[in-house]
N, CA, C and O of each residue as an XYZ file, in Angstrom:
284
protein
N     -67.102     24.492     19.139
C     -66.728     24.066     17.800
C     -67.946     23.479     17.086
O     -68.637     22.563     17.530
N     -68.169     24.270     15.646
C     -68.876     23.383     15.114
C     -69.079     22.091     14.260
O     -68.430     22.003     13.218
N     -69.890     21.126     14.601
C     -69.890     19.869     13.990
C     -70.155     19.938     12.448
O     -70.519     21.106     12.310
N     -70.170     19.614     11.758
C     -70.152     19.344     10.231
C     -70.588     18.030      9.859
O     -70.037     17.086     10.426
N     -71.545     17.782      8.945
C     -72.075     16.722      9.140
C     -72.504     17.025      7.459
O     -72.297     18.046      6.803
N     -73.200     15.694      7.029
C     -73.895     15.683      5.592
C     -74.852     14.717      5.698
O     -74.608     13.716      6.371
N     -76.035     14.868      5.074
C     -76.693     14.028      5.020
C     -76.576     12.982      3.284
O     -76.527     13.759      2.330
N     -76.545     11.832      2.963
C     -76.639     10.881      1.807
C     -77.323     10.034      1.806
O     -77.379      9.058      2.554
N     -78.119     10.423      0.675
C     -78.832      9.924      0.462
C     -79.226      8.384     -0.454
O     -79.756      8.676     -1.526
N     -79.100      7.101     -0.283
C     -78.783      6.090     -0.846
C     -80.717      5.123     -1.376
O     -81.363      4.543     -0.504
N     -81.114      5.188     -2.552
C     -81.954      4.965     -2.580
C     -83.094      4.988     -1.782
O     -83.774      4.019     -1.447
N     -83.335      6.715     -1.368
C     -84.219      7.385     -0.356
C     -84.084      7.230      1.135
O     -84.727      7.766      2.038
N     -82.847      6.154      1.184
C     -82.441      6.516      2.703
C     -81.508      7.081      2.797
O     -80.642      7.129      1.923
N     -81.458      7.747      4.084
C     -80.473      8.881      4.535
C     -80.052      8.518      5.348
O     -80.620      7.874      6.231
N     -78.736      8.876      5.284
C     -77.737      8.623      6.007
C     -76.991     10.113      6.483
O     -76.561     10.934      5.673
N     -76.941     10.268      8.003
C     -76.095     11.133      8.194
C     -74.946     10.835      8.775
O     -74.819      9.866      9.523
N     -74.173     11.503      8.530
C     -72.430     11.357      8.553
C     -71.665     12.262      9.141
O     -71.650     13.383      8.634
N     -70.970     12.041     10.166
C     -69.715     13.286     10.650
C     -69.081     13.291      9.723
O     -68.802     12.230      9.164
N     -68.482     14.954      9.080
C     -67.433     15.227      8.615
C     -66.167     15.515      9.673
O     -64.967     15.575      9.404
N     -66.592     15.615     10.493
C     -65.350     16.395     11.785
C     -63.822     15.735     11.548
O     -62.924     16.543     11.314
N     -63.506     14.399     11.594
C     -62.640     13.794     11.195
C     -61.914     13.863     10.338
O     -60.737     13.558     10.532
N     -62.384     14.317      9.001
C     -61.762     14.864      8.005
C     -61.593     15.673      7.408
O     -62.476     16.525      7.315
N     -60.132     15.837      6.567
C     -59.518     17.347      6.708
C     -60.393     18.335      5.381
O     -60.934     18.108      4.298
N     -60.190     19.195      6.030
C     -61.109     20.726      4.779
C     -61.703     19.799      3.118
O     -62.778     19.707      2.525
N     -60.263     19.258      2.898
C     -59.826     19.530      1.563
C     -61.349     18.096      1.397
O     -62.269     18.191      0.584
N     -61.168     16.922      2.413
C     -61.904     15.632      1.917
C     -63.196     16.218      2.191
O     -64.142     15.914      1.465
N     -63.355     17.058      3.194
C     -64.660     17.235      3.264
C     -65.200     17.788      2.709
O     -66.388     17.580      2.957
N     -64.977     18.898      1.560
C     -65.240     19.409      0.606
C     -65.648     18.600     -0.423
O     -66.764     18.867     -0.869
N     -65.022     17.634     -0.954
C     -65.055     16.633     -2.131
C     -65.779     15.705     -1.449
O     -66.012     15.011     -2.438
N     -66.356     15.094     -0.515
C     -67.302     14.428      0.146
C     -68.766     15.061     -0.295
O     -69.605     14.663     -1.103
N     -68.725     16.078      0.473
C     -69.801     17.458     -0.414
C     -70.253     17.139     -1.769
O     -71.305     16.713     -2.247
N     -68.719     17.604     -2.389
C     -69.415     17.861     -3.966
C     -69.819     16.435     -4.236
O     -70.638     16.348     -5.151
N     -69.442     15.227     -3.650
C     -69.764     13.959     -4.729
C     -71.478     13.770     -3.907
O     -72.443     13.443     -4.598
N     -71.597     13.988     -2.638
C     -72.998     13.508     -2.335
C     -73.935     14.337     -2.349
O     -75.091     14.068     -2.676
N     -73.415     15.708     -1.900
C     -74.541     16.489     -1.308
C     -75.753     16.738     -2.348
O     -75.434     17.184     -3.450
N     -77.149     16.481     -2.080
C     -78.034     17.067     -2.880
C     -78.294     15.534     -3.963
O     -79.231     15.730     -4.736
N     -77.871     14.614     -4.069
C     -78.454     13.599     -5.030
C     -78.860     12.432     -3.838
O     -78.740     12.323     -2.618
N     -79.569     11.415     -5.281
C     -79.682     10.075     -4.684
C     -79.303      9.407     -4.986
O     -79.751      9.114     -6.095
N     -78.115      8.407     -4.450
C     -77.054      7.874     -5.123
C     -77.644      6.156     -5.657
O     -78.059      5.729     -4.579
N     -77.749      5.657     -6.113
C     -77.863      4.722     -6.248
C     -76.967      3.411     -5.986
O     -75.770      3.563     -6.232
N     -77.416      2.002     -5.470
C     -76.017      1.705     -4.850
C     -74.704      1.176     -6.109
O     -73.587      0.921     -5.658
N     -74.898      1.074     -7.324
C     -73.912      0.727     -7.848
C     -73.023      2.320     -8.064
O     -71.836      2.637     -7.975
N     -74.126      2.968     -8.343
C     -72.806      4.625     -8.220
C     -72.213      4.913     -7.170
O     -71.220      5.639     -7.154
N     -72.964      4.155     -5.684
C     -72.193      4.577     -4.662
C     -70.310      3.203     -4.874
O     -69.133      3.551     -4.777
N     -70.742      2.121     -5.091
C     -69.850      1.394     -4.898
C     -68.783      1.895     -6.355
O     -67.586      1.635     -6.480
N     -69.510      2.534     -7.159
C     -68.431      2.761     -8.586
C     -67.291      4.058     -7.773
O     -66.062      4.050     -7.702
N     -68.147      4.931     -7.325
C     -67.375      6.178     -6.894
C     -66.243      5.248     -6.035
O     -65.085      5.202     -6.451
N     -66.649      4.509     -4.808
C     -65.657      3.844     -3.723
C     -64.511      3.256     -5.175
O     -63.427      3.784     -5.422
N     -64.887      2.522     -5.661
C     -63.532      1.726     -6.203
C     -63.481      2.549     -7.545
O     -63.764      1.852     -8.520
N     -63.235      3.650     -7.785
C     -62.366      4.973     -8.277
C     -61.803      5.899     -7.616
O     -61.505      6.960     -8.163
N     -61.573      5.670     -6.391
C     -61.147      5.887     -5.465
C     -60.120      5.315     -4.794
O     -59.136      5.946     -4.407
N     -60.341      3.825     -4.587
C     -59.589      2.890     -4.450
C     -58.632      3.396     -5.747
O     -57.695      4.161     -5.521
N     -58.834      3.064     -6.719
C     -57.507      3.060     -7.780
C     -56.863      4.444     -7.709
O     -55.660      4.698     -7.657
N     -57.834      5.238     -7.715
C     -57.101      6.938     -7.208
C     -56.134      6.941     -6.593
O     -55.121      7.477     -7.044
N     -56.159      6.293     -5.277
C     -55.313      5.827     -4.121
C     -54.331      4.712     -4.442
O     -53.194      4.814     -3.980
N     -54.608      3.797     -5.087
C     -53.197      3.012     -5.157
C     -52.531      3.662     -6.469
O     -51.529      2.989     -6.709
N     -52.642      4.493     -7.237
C     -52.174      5.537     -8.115
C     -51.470      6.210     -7.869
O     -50.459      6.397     -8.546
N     -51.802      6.935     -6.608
C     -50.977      7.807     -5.981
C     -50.195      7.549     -5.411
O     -49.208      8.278     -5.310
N     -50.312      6.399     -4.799
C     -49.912      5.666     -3.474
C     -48.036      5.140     -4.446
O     -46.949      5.344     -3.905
N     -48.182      4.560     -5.719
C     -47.559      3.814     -6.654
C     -45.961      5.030     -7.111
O     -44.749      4.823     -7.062
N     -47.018      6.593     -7.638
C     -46.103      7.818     -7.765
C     -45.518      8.291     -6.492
O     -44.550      9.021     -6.705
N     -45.767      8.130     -5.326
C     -45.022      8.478     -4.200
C     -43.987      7.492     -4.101
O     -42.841      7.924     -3.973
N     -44.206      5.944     -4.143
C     -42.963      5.273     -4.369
C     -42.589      5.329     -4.652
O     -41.470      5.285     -4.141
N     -42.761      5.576     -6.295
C     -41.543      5.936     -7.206
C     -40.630      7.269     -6.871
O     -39.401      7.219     -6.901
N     -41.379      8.487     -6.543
C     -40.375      9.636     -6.109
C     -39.639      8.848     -4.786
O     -38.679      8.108     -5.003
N     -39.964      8.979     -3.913
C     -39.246      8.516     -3.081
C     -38.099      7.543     -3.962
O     -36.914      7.872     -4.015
N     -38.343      6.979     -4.269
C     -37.168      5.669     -4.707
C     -35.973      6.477     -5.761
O     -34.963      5.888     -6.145
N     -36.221      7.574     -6.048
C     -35.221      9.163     -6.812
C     -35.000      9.631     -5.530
O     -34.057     10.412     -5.663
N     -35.233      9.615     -4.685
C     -34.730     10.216     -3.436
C     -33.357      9.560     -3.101
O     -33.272      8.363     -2.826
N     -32.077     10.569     -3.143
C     -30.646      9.431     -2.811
C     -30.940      9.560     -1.196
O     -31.516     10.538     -0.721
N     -30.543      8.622     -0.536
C     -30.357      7.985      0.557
C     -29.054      8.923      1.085
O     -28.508      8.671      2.159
């Protein structure tokens, strides 16, 4: 099996990273947000907490369907 990995780059240091753990879809969008730049650290921490709200967004519309769900 092959490993999958990315390298990110954070104000000229690199960081490499297993993708293996995560599924197609994240590791793809992991890709498109790092691969090939140099992130700087407030874009790295802006991307994390738009993300964060992404997630409690979603997290908020699944409650609500569920809660239309009759029992």
């Amino acid at each position: 099996m092959k490993q999958e990995s990315i390298e990110i780059r954070v104000y000229d240091k690199i960081f490499k990273l297993n993708l293996d753990t995560f599924t197609p879809e994240a590791a793809d969008e992991i890709k498109k947000t790092f691969e090939d730049q140099d992130i700087k650290l407030i874009e790295l921490i802006q991307k994390y907490l738009s993300k964060v709200q992404e997630c409690s967004e979603l997290n908020n519309q699944l409650k609500s369907l569920l809660q239309k769900i009759p029992s």
